[in-house]
N, C-alpha and C positions, 0 to 999 in steps of 0.2 A: 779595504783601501788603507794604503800604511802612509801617512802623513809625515813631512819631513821639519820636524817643530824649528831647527835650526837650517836657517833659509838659506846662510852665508857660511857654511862652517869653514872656509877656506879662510876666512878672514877674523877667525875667532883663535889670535895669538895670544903669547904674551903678555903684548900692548895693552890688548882690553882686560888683566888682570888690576885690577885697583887696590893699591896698598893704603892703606887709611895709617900714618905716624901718628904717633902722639894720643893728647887725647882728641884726634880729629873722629875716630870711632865714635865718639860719645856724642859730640855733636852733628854727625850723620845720621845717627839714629839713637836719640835720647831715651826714649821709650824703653829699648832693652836695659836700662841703666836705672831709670826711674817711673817704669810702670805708666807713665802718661806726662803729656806737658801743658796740661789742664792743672784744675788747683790743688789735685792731691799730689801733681810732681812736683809741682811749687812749693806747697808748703812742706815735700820732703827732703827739699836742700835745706831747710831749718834743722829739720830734725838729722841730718847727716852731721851737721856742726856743731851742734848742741853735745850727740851723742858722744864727742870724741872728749868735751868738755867732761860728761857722764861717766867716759874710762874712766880718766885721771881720778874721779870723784869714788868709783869704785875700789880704786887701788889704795884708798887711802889719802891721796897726794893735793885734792880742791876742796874746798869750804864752799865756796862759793861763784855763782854763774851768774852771769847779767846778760839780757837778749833787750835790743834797742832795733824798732822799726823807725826809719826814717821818713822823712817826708815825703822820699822819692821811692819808697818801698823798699831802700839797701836797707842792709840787715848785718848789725855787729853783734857779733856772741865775744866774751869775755871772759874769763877763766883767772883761777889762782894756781893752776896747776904746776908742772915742771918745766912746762914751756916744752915747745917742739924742738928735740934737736936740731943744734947749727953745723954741728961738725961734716966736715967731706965723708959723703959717703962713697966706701972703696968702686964699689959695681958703675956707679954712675958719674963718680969725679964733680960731683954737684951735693954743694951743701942740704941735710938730710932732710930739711926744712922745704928746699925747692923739689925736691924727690918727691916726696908723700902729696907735691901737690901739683905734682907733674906727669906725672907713673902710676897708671893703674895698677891694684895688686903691691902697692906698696906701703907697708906702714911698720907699727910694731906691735901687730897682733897676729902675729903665726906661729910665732915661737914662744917659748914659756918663759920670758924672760923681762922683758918689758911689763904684761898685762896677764894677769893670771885669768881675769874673766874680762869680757868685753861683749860692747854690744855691738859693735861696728864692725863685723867679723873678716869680711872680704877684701878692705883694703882700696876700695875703688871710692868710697865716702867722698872724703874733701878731696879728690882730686876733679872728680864728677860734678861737685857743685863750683869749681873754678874750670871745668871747663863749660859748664852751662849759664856759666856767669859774665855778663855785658864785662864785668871789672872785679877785681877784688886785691885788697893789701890785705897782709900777714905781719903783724907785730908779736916780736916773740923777745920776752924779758928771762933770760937766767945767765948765768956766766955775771951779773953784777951788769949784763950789757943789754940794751934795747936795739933788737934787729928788726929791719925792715925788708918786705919787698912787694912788688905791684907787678899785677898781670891782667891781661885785657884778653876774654873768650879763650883762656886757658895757657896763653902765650907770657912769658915773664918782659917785662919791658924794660927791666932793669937788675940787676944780682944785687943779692944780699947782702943790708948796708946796716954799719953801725949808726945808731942814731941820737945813741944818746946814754946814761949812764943809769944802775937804779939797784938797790936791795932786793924788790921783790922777784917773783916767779910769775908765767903766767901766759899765753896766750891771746889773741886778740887777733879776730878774722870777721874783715867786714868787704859786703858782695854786693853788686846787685843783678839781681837773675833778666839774662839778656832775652828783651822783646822778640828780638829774632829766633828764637826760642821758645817761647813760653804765648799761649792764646793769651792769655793775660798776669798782668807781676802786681797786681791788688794784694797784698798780703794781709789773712784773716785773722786779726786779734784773738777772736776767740780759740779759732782752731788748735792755736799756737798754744794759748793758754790751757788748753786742755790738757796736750802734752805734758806739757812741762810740771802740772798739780801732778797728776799720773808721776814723774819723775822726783817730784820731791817727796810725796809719798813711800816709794819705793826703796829710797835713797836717804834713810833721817838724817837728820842734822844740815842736811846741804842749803844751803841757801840758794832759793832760786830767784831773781826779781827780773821781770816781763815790765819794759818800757816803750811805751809807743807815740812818739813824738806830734802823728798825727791828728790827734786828736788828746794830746795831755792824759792817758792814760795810766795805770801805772798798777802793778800786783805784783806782793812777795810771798812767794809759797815758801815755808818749813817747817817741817812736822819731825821733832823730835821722836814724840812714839813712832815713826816710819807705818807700816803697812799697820798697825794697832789703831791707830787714827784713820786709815783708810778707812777701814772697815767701821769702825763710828760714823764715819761721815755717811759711807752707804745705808747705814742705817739710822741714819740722824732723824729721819719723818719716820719709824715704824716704832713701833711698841715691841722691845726688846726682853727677852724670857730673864737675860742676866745683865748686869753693869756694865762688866769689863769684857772684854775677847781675851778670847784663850790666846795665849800665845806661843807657838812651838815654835824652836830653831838646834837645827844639830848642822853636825858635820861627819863628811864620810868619803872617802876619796875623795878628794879637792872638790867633791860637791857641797855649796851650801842650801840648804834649805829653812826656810822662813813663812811660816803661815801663820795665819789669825782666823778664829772662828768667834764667829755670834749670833744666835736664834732670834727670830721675830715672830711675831703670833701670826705673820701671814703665811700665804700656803706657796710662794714661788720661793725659789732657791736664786741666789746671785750670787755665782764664784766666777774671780777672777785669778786670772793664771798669767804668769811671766815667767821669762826667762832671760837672762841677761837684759833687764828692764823691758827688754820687746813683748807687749800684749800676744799671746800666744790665743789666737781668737779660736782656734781649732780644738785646743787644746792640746792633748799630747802623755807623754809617758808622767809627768810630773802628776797629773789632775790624774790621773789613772789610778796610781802610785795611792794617792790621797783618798778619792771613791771607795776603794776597795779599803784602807785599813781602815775608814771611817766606819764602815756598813760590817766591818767583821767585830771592829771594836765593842759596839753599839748594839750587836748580836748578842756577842759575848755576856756582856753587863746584865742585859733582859733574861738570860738564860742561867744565872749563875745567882745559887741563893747562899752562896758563902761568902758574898760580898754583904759586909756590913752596912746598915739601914737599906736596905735592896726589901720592900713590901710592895708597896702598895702598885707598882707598875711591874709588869714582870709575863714572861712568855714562860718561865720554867712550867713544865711538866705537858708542853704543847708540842705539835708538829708544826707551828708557825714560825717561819722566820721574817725580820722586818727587810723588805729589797732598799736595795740602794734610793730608791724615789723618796720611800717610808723617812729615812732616816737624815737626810736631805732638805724634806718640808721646811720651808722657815729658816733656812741656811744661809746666810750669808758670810764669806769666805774671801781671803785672798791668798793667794800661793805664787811663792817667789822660789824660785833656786835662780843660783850662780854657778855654771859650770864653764870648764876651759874651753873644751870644743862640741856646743851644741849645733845639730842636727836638726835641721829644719823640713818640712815634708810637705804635704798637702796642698790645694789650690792656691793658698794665696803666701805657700810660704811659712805659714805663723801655726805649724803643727809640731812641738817637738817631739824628735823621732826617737833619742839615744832610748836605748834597752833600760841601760843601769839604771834611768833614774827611777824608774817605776819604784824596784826593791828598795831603794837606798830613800826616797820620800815615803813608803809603806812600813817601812822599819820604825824610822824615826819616828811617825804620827801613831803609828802602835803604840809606842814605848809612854809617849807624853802623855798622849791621850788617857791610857791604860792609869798612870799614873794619878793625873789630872781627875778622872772618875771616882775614884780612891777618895782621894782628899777632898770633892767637892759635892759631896751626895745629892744636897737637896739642887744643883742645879741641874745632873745627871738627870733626876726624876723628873723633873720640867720637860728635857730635851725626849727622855721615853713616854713620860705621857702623850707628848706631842705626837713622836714616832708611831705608838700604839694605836692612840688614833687614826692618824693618816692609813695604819694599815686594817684598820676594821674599816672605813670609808671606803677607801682600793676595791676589798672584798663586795661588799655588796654593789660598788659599782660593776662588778664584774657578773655579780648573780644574775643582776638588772639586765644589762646587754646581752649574755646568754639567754635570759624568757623573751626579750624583745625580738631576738634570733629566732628562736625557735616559733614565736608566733606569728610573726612576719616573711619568714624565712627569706630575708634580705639579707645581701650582702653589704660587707660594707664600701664597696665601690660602687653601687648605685648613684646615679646623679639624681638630686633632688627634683621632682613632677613640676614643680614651680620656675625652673631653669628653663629659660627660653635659648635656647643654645646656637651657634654660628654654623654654616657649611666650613668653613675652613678650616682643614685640619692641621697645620704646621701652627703651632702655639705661637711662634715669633708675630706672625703674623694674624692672632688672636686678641679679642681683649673681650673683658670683661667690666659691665657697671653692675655695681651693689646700689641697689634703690632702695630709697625710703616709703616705704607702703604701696598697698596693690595698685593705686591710682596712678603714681607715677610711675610706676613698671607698667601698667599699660599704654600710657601713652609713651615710654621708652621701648614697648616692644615694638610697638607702628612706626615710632620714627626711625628707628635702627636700619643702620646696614646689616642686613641679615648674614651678608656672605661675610663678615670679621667679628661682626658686636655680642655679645652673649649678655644679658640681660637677666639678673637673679634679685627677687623684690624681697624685702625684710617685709616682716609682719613685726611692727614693733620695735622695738630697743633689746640690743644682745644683751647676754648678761655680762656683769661688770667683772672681766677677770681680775683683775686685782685683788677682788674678797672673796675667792671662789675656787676648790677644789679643782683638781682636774678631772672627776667624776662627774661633776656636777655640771662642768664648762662644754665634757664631751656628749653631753644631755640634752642641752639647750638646742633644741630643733633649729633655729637661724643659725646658731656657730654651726651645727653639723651639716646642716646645707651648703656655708662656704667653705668648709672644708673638703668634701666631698666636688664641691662644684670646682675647686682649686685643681683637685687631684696629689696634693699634697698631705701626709696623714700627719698627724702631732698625736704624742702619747708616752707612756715611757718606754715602749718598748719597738717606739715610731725613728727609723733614721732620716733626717731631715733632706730628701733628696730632690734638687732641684730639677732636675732633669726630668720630674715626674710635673712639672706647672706645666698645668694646660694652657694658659693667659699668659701672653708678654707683658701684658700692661690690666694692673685689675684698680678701678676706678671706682673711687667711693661719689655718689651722687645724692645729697640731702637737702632738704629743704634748706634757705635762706633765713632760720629761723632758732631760737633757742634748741626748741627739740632737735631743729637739724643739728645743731652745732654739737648736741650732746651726743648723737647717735653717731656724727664722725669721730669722737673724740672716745665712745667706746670699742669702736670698731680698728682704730689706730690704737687703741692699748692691746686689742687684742694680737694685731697681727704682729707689734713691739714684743708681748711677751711668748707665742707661742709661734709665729714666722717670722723671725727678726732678720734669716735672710733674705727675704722680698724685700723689707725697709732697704737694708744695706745693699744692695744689687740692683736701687732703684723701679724696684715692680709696683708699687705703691703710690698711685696718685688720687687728686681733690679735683672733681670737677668746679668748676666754678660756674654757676647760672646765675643770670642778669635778674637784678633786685627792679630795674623801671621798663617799662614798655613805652618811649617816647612816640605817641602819632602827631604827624603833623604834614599837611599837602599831601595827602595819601601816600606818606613814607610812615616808615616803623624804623627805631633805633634802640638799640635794646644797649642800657647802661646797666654800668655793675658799680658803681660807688657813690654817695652821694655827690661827691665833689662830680662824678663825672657828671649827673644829673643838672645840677646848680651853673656849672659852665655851659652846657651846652642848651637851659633853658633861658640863660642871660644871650644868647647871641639869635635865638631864636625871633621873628617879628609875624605878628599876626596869630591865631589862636593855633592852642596844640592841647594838647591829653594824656598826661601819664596815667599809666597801670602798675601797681608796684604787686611784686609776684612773691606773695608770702609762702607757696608752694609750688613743687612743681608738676604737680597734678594740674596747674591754672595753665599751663603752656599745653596747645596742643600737640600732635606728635610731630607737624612740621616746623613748629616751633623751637619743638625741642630740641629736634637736629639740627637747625638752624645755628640755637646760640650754644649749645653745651656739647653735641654729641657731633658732631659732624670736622675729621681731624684738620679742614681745610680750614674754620673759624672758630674753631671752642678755645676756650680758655682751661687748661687743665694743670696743677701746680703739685711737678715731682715731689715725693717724701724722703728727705735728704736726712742723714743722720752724720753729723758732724763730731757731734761729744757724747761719746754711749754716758759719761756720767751722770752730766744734767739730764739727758733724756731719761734715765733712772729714778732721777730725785721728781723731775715734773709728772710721770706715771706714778710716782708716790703720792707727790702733794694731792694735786686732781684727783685719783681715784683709787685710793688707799683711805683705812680706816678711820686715820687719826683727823680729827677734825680742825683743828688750830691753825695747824701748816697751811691747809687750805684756805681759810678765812684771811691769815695774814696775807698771801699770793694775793688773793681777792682785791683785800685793800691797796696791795703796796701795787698791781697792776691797772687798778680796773680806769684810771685817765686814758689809757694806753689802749682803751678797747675802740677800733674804727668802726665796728657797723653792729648796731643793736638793734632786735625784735624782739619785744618781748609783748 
């Protein structure tokens, strides 16, 4: 049967073609402009603004940036820069100021002339945040003259007026992102602030200062050493092999390059990678570039007994080489280039693609490094004994898993015997709870919907990856149950592939108690340091189960806070009976569907990642080696703690 999808084609002229002027595109459909009009499109008209202040700041030409949230959520970014051109631009017979904020694809970053490196690359930036803007004015000071103009949802309501006279340079764009737009214009201090450290970081010398009127706020980020202070910072909670970070920077075709390295006694690696300020979360040819001369560097060194004080750690006269993991262990890194026209690739965007940089960052980190080795021996030997280690560890983790292979002869795709698993095969439509002990996975296996719910009980507390190898971590019989039970592998020679999650939604379920509290809080480091895309893609949630079992007139009300408890046993008259549920073994299985498991009435609470840095420094404090950091949190938190069992 051949179906005729177009009912009316006689009346499909012309007429029905819709020409969208202006920027009326971008407010028809925001989404393709900024990714969502939820709070990460929100808070990316910040960073579209900010960033253009960020040019100027690259080029040489700002000192300094000021960002002011108002009380109604507008938002002024402020600059010292060169100010936005006033003059008539020929193409558009509109001054050049109302052009870039009127005209998509227009700015002065396509040519080599204006902006040697940028981050705002496309040109759509600040015209996309006035047009997804309720209002916004544009004050721009150079020529000795202060110009002004105002536009409302992207339409100017007035041309470009002198306003007043001044010595300085500098820009000034203040907005506020229109309701009719946006699910909600709550703008997040912290989010903001995250950025912007990220930026001043990256950026020495610049002065960044975050003003938020609602609530008397106030932060100046600048960091003289630039990414050399980052990288201290990231490692400000760990016990560091050396003082200083390395610090390399060359140049090579209009590429710049900028790293810093420094080792910690722990076993995960933390590099971060940029390019034209933009977090490159993918990575890219740059981190490539780096990997590779790191691991040949570091090869080299170990194999080479003509290098003076070269004893006591040393691969010469072996058929060993350390892998890139090896060499890595305890790494913490930050890698910047500035190029004219980088290439971006991958899912979200933030993978750089250019070829060159690979050679041209491989070069350089050779050269420094090579040098740097030379002159700095005993820290060298710290960084190989380390290395050495890691790769005698590697090895018998691998001898281990071979006899375990061969006696078992299991695969490693096996689903764990203790996995109570769902009929439904489309993952979207799967989920998964991680239970605290066999008691409460029995009575979560009963009360489950069998046909979505999968059901995998922990025997005990994982191990704490923070302090712990990845030999050691891939051992742990509970991690390899929900690894396995995930379908997702981690490893070093594992690609992190999403497409392989069995579970839409994998749900950690623990008692209401200290132990509970510690066995989420290990099971959330885990899947931060070794699935950090389930955190960031939202797959990661906290059941919540009710701490009171309220009877009264042969009702049951099942509270979850004390407050709710106290209010609801003051309005109560004649006798009742709480139950306070220190497990959840104490719930039977209709119970347990009832309050925690069942989607029509559970409480369950997304794992949201906002600021990868803090979330790095609190996986520090909490459950990293050093003891102090933690004790201080302890104190400087613990008024702050709402529900306690101990």
């Amino acid at each position: 049967m051949v179906r005729n999808i177009i009912p009316n084609q006689s009346q499909y002229t012309a007429k029905e073609i819709q020409v969208l002027e202006g920027l009326e595109a971008v407010r028809k459909r925001p989404s393709m402009y900024i990714g969502t009009t939820g709070a990460r499109g929100l808070h990316h008209l910040v960073d579209e603004v900010v960033d253009n202040s960020i040019d100027e700041a690259m080029s040489g030409y700002c000192t300094k940036i000021q960002i002011i949230i108002h009380q109604d959520n507008s938002v002024t970014v402020i600059d010292d820069g060169r100010g936005i051109p006033v003059d008539i631009h020929s193409n558009t017979n509109l001054p050049a100021v109302t052009t870039v904020l009127t005209k998509l694809h227009a700015g002065g970053k396509f040519g080599s002339g204006s902006y040697q490196v940028s981050g705002g690359l496309h040109g759509v930036g600040i015209s996309v945040v006035n047009a997804l803007s309720e209002w916004l004015e544009v004050t721009v000071s150079r020529d000795k003259k202060i110009y002004s103009q105002k536009f409302e949802r992207g339409k100017p309501i007035n041309d470009l007026t002198v306003i007043g006279s001044t010595k300085k340079t500098g820009t000034q764009i203040t907005y506020r992102p229109d309701p009719e737009i946006f699910e909600e214009v709550n703008i997040s201090f912290d989010i903001i602030a995250h950025r912007l450290k990220e930026l001043a970081f990256l950026n020495a010398g610049v002065k960044i200062e975050l003003i938020d009127e609602r609530d008397n706020r106030n932060v100046i980020y600048k960091y003289d050493g630039g990414i050399i202070e980052f990288v201290k910072y990231l490692n400000k909670n760990r016990d560091v092999l050396f003082g200083k970070p390395f610090y390399i920077n060359g140049k090579k075709d209009d590429i710049e390059v900028e790293i810093a390295i420094q080792y910690n006694s722990g076993y995960l690696e933390n590099i971060l990678s940029f390019a034209n300020n933009i977090h490159t979360e993918e990575g890219g040819t740059h981190l490539s570039g780096f990997k590779t001369a790191l691991t040949k560097t570091i090869n080299d060194y170990a194999k080479n007994d003509s290098i003076p004080n070269q004893k006591k750690y040393s691969l010469k006269g072996t058929d060993q080489s350390l892998s890139g993991n090896d060499v890595r262990e305890g790494l913490t890194a930050v890698i910047s280039v500035k190029l004219l026209n980088p290439q971006f690739e991958g899912q979200t965007k933030t993978k750089l693609g250019n070829n060159e940089v690979k050679g041209i960052v491989s070069s350089i980190v050779n050269d420094k490094l090579s040098t740097y080795f030379i002159e700095n021996p005993d820290i060298v030997q710290k960084i190989l004994a380390k290395s050495i280690s890691a790769l005698k560890a590697r090895e018998a983790a691998r001898r281990a898993r071979e006899l375990v292979r061969q006696k078992n002869g299991l695969g490693l795709g096996s689903l764990p015997g203790k996995l109570a698993d769902c009929s439904e095969r489309d993952p979207f439509h799967r989920e998964i709870f991680i239970v605290e002990g066999d008691s409460a996975g029995g009575s979560a296996k009963q009360g489950r919907d069998r046909k979505f719910q999968a059901i995998l009980p922990l025997r005990g507390k994982i191990l704490n990856v923070e302090k712990a190898r990845l030999h050691k971590i891939l051992a742990n019989n509970e991690i390899k149950s929900i690894i396995t039970a995930s379908g997702i592998q981690i490893g070093e020679d594992s690609e992190f592939d999403l497409a392989q999650l069995r579970y839409h939604k994998i749900i950690i379920m623990t008692d209401a108690d200290v132990d509970g509290e510690h066995i989420k809080t290990l099971l959330l480091t885990f899947f931060y340091r070794y699935m950090r895309p389930l955190v960031e893609k939202g797959k990661i949630f906290i059941a919540r189960p009710p701490l009171y079992k309220l009877s009264y007139n042969k009702k049951n009300d099942y509270l979850f806070t004390d407050e709710d408890l106290n209010k609801k046993t003051k309005e109560l008259k004649g006798n009742y009976s709480i139950q306070r549920y220190k497990g959840l073994g104490e719930m039977n299985p209709s119970q347990l569907w009832e309050t925690t498991m069942n989607p029509e009435t559970r409480v369950v609470k997304r794992i949201e990642l906002e600021d990868v840095l803090e979330a790095d420094q609190m996986f520090t404090i909490l459950m990293g080696g050093k003891v102090e950091p933690r004790k201080d949190f302890i104190y400087q938190h613990s008024t702050e703690v709402e529900e306690l069992d101990v």
